[in-house]
C-alpha positions as CSV (number, residue, x, y, z in Angstrom):
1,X,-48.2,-20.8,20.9
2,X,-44.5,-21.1,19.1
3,X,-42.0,-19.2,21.3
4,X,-39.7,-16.6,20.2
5,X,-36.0,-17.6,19.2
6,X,-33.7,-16.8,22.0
7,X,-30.9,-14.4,21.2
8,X,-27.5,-16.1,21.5
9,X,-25.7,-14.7,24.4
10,X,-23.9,-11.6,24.5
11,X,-20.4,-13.8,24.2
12,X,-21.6,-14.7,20.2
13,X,-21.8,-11.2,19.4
14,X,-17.6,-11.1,20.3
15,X,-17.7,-13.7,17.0
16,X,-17.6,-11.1,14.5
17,X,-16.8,-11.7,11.0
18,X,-14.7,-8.9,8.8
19,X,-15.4,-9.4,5.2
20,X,-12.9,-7.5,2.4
21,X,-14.1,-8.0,-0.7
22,X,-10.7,-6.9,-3.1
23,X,-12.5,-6.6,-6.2
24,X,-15.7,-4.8,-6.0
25,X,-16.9,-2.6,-8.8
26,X,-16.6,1.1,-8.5
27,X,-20.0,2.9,-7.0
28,X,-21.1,5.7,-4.6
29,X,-22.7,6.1,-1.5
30,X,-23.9,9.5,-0.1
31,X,-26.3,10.7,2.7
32,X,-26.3,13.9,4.9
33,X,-25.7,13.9,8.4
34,X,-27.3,15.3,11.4
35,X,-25.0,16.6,14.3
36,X,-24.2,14.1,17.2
37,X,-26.5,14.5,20.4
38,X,-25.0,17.5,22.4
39,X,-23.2,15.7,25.8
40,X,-23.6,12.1,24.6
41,X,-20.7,10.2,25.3
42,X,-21.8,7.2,23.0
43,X,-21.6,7.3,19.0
44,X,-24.7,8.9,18.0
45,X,-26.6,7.2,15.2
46,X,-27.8,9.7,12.8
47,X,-31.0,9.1,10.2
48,X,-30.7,10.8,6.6
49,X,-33.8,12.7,6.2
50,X,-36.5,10.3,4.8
51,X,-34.5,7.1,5.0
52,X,-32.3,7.3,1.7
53,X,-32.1,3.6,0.1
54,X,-28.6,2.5,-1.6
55,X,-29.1,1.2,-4.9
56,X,-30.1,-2.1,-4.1
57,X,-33.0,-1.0,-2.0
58,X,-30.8,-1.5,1.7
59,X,-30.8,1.7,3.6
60,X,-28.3,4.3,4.3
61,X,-27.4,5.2,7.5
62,X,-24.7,7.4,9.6
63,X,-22.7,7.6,12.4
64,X,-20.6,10.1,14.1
65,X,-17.5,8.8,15.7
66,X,-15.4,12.0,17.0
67,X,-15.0,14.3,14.4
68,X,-15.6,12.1,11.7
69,X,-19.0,10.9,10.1
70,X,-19.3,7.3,8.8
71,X,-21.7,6.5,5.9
72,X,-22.6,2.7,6.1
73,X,-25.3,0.7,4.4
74,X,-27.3,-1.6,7.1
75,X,-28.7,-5.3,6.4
76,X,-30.6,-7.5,8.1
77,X,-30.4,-11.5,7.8
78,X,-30.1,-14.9,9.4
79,X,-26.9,-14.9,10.0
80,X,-25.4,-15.4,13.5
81,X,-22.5,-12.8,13.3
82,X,-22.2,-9.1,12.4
83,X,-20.3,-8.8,9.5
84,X,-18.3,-6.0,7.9
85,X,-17.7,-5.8,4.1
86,X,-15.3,-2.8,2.6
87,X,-15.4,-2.0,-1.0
88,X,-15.5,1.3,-3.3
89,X,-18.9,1.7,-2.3
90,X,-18.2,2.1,1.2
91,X,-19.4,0.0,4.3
92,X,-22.1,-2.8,4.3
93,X,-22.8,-4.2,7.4
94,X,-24.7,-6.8,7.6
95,X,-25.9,-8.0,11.0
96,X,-28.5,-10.5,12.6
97,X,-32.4,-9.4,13.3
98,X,-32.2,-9.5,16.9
99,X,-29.2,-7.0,17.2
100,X,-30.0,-3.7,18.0
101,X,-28.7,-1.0,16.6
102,X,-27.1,-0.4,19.7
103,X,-24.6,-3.5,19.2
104,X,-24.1,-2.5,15.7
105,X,-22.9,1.0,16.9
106,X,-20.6,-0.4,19.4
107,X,-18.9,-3.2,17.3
108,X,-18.4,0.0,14.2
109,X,-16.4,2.1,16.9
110,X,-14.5,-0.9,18.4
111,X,-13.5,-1.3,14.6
112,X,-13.5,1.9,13.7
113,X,-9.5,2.3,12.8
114,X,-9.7,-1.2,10.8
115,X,-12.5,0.5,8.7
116,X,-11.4,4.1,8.0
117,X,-7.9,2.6,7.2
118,X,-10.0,0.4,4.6
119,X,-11.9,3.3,3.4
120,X,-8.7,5.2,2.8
121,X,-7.4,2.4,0.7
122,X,-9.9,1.7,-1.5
123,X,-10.4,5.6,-2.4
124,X,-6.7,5.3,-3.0
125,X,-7.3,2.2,-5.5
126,X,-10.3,4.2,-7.1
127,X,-8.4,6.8,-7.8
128,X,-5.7,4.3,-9.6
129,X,-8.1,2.8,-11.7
130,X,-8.3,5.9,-14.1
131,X,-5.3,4.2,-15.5
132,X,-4.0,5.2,-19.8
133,X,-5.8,2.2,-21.8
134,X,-2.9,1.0,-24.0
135,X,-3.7,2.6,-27.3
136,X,-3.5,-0.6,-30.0
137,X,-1.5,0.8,-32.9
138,X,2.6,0.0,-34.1
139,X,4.5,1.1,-31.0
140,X,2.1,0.3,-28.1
141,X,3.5,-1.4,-24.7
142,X,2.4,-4.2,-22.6
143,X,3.9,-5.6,-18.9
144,X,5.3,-9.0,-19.5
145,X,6.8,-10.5,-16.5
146,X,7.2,-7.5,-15.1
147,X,8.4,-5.6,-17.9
148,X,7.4,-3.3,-20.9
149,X,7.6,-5.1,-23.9
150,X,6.8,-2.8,-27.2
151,X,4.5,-4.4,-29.8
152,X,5.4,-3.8,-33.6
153,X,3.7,-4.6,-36.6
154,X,4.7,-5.6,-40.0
155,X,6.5,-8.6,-38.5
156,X,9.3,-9.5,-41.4
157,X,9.4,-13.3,-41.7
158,X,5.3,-13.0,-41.5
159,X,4.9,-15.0,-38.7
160,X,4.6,-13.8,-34.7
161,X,8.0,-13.2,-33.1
162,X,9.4,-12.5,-29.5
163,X,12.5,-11.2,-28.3
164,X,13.3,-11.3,-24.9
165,X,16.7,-9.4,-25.6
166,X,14.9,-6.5,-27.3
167,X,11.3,-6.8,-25.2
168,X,9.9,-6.8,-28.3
169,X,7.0,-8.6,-29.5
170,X,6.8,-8.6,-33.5
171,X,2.9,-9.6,-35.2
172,X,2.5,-10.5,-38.9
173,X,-0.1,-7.7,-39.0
174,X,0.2,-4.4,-41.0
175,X,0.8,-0.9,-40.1
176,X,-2.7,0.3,-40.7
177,X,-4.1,-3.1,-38.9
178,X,-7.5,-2.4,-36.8
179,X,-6.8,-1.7,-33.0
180,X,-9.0,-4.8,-31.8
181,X,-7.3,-7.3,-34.6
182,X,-3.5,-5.9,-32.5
183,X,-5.3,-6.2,-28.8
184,X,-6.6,-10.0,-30.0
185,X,-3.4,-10.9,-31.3
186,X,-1.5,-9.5,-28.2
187,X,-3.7,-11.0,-25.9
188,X,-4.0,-14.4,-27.5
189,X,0.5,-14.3,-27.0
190,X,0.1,-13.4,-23.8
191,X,-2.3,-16.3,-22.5
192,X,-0.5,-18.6,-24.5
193,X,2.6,-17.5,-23.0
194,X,0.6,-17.8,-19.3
195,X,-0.7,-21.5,-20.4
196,X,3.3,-22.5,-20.6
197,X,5.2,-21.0,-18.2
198,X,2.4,-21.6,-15.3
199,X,2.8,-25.0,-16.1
200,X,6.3,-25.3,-16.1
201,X,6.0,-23.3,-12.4
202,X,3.3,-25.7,-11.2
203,X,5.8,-28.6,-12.0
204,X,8.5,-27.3,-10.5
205,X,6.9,-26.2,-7.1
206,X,4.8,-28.9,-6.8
207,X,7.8,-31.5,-7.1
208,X,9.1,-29.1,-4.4
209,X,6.2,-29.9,-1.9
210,X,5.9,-33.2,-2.9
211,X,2.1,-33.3,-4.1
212,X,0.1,-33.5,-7.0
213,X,-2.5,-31.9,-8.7
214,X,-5.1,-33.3,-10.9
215,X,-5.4,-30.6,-13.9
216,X,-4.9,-26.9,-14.6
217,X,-6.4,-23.9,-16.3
218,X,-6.2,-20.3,-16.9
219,X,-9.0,-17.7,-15.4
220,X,-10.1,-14.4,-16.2
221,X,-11.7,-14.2,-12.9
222,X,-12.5,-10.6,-11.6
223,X,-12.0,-11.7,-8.1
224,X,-9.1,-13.6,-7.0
225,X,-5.3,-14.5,-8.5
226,X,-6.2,-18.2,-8.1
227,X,-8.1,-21.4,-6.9
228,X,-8.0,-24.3,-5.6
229,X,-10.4,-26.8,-5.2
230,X,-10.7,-30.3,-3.2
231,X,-10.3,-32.3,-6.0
232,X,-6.8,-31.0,-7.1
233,X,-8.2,-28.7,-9.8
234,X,-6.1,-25.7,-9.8
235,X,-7.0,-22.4,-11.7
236,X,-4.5,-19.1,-12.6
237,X,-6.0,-15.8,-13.4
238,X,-3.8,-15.1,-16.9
239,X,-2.7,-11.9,-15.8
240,X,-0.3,-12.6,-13.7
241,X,1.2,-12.9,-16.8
242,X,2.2,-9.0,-16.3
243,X,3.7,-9.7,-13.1
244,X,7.2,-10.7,-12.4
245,X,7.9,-14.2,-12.1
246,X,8.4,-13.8,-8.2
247,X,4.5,-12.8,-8.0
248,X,3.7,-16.0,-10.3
249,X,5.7,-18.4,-8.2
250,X,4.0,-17.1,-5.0
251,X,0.2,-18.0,-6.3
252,X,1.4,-21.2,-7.5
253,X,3.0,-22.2,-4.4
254,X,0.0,-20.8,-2.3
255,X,-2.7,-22.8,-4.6
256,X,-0.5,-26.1,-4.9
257,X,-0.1,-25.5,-0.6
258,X,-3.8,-25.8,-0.4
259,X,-3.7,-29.2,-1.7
260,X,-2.4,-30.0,1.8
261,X,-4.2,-27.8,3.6
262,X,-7.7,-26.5,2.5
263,X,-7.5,-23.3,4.9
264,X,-5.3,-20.4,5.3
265,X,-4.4,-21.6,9.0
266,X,-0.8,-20.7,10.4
267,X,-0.1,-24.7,9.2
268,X,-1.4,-23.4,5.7
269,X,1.0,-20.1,5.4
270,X,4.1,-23.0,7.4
271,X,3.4,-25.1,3.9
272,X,3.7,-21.8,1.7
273,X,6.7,-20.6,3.4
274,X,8.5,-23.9,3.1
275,X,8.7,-24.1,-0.6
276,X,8.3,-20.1,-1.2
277,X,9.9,-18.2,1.4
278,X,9.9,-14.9,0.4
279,X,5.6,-15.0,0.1
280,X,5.3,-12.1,2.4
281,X,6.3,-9.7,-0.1
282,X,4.6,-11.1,-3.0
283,X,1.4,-11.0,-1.0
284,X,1.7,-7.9,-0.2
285,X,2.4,-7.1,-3.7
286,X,-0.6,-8.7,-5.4
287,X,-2.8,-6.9,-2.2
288,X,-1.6,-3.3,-3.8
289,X,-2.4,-4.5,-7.2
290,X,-6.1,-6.1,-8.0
291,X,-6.3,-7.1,-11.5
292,X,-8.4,-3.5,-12.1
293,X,-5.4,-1.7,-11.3
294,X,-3.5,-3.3,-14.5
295,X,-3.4,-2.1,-18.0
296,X,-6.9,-2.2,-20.0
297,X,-6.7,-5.6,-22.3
């Protein structure tokens, strides 16, 4: 007869892992909640009527902690931790088969203020996103390193033109020009524009730390600023283009810092701050600004 697995011990459970996705798509979660068990001191797990399923077939469940109810979807897998993932569609907890839901309760309330502060921030970010689309005619604005820079058409000598003096950004296009043929031409400057100066940057900060990287490329990745990977290839999402060149000098330094360290250990952050000091503030920067929050391109 094959035995049953044994559960690891009671310590493993301590080994918790919080997962914050920053770039989740929008989506909503809803369930109704039954009161809490009159003269229970514990969180009381409360059912939706007939087991609502999220859209991806996991179910909903809730949980009253004080005078607040929490709306979290549950999953079962292999894995050895319980594991917490925030996004705008609320809480996904994902936790091993042999927890019961008994551990699960207690781990939510001991990180119950980690998670409603995440909640709060990602209703906040939501809430951003309904954001102005930049309207593509004679007149519209962009964010170039860090500023507005106003696009015209009809550019005079026919060719493309930029002036940093006026923040102005001239195409050979004209005045009745279709919306998409002004966004393509816009966009194409700007990663061109990204392609140069992130170069330049790598260059410079590299030389700084004294390391080198194999070969570079621009992203358009929905989830991350930049990459790294163990054989010196380095990545840069193109819109940090918009962002001053503070914010770009802080990605390059932290993606060129993991050529010495593939981690983001205290050694990793020693090896950031030792070329680009002042990284706290651009992280915290780029953390209240996901590429969703920026102008629609």
């Amino acid at each position: 007869m094959q035995k049953s697995p044994t559960p690891p011990s009671a310590a493993a459970l301590e080994n918790r892992q919080l997962d914050l996705p920053l770039f989740a798509e929008p989506g909503s979660m809803s369930s109704s909640p039954s009161p809490a068990a009159p003269g229970s001191s514990n969180p009381t797990p409360v059912m939706p009527p007939a087991a609502p399923l999220a859209p991806d077939g996991s179910k909903l469940r809730s949980l009253v902690i004080g005078s607040r109810t929490l709306h979290y979807v549950l999953k079962r897998s292999a894995r050895r931790s319980i594991g917490f993932a925030i996004d705008s569609t609320g809480l996904t907890i994902t936790a091993p088969r042999w927890v019961t839901l008994a551990d699960i309760e207690t781990a939510i309330t001991e990180k119950q203020r980690w998670i409603f502060t995440k909640l709060i921030e990602w209703q906040t970010r939501v809430e951003q996103r309904a954001l102005p689309k930049v309207d593509w005619k004679d007149g519209a604005e962009v964010p170039y390193l860090g500023q507005p820079v106003r696009v015209t058409l009809g550019a005079p000598q026919g060719t493309l033109a930029f002036s940093a003096e006026h923040a102005a950004l001239q195409l050979p296009l004209p005045l009745q020009a279709d919306p998409q043929q002004i966004k393509d031409r816009v966009q194409g400057w700007l990663q061109g524009e990204a392609k140069r100066l992130f170069g330049e940057r790598l260059s410079i900060y590299a030389q700084k730390l004294g390391v080198n990287y194999r070969a570079y490329a621009l992203s358009s990745a929905a989830t991350r600023w930049g990459s790294c990977s163990s054989d010196g290839k380095i990545r840069l999402n193109w819109r940090l283009i918009h962002f001053p060149l503070s914010i770009i000098d802080y990605v390059v330094a932290h993606e060129l810092a993991h050529l010495r360290e593939m981690n983001h250990s205290p050694r990793f952050w020693q090896t950031v701050e030792s070329i680009f000091p002042e990284f706290r503030e651009a992280r915290q920067t780029l953390k209240s600004h996901p590429p969703e929050l920026l102008p629609t391109l």
